[in-house]
C-alpha positions in Angstrom: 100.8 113.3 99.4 101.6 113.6 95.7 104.9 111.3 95.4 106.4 108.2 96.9 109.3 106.3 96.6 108.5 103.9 94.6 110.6 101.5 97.3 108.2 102.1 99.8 105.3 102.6 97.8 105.9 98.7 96.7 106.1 98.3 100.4 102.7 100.1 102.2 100.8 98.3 98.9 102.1 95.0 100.2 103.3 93.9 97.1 106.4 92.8 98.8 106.9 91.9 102.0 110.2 94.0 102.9 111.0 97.2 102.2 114.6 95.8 101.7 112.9 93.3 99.5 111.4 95.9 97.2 114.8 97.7 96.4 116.3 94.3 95.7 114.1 93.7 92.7 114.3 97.5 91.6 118.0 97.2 91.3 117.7 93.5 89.5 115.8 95.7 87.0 112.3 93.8 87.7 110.1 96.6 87.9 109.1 99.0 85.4 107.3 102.4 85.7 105.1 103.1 82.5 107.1 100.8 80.4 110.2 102.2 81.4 113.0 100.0 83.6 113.6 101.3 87.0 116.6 100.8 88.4 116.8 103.5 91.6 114.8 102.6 94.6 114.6 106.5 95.1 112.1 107.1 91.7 109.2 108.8 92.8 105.7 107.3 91.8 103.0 108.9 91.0 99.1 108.7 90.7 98.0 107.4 87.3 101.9 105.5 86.9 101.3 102.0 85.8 103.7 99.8 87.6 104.8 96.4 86.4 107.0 94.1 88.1 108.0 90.4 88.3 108.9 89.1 91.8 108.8 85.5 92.2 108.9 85.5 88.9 104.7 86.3 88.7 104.0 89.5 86.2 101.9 92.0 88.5 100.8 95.0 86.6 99.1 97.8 88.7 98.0 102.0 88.6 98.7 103.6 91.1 95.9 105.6 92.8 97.6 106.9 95.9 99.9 106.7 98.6 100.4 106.4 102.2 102.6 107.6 105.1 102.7 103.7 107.1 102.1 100.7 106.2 98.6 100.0 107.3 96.4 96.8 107.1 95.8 94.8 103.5 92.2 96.3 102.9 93.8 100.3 103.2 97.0 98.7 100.9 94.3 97.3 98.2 93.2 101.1 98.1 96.6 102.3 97.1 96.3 100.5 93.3 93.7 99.1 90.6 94.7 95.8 89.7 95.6 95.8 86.1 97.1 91.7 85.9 95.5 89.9 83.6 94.6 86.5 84.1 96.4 83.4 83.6 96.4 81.7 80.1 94.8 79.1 78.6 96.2 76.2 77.1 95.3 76.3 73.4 94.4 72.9 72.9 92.0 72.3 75.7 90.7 75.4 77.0 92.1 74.4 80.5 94.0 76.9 82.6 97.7 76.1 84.0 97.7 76.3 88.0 97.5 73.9 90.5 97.6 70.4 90.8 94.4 68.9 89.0 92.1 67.6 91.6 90.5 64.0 91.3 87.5 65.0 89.7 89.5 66.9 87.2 92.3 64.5 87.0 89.8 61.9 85.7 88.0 64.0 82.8 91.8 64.9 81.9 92.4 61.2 81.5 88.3 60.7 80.1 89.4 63.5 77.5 92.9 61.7 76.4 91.5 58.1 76.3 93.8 56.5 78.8 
């Protein structure tokens, strides 16, 4: 198979978790092809394409390498793309990355490091 929708290509990669889903944030304009806003469910994707979209408001940016007929389990969906997001940032002043809830070890150099 050479092209997919990119719909349903979203879809068998399991970067969304309904098809339905998938052509909602096309149409919001939330994914891009190449650099280039998509806003027809129908665009055919291609091997090589880089694909970035935002859905839960999370920047995922991936190649295509392939496609598939069915949806099929998460390790045959991870062959579909290379993962091209990069990671999260750090925050200039201390070198600490934004994320979760600190944990109590971390919560206490945090308060060691601001003298409280």
């Amino acid at each position: 198979m050479d092209a997919q929708r990119l719909d349903k290509w979203l879809w068998c990669a399991r970067l969304v978790r309904t098809r339905t889903g998938a052509a909602r944030l096309i149409e919001a304009g939330k994914v891009r092809i190449n650099g280039v806003r998509v806003l027809k469910p129908s665009r055919l994707v291609h091997p090589g394409d880089v694909v970035t979209a935002t859905p839960l408001g999370r920047l995922t940016i991936v190649r295509v390498l392939g496609s598939t007929e069915r949806r099929g389990p998460a390790s045959v969906a991870r062959a579909l793309y290379e993962d091209l997001t990069p990671e999260a940032p750090l925050a200039p002043e201390r070198g600490l990355r934004f994320g979760p809830r600190p944990t109590k070890r971390n919560r206490r150099r945090l308060d060691a490091l601001r003298g409280t």
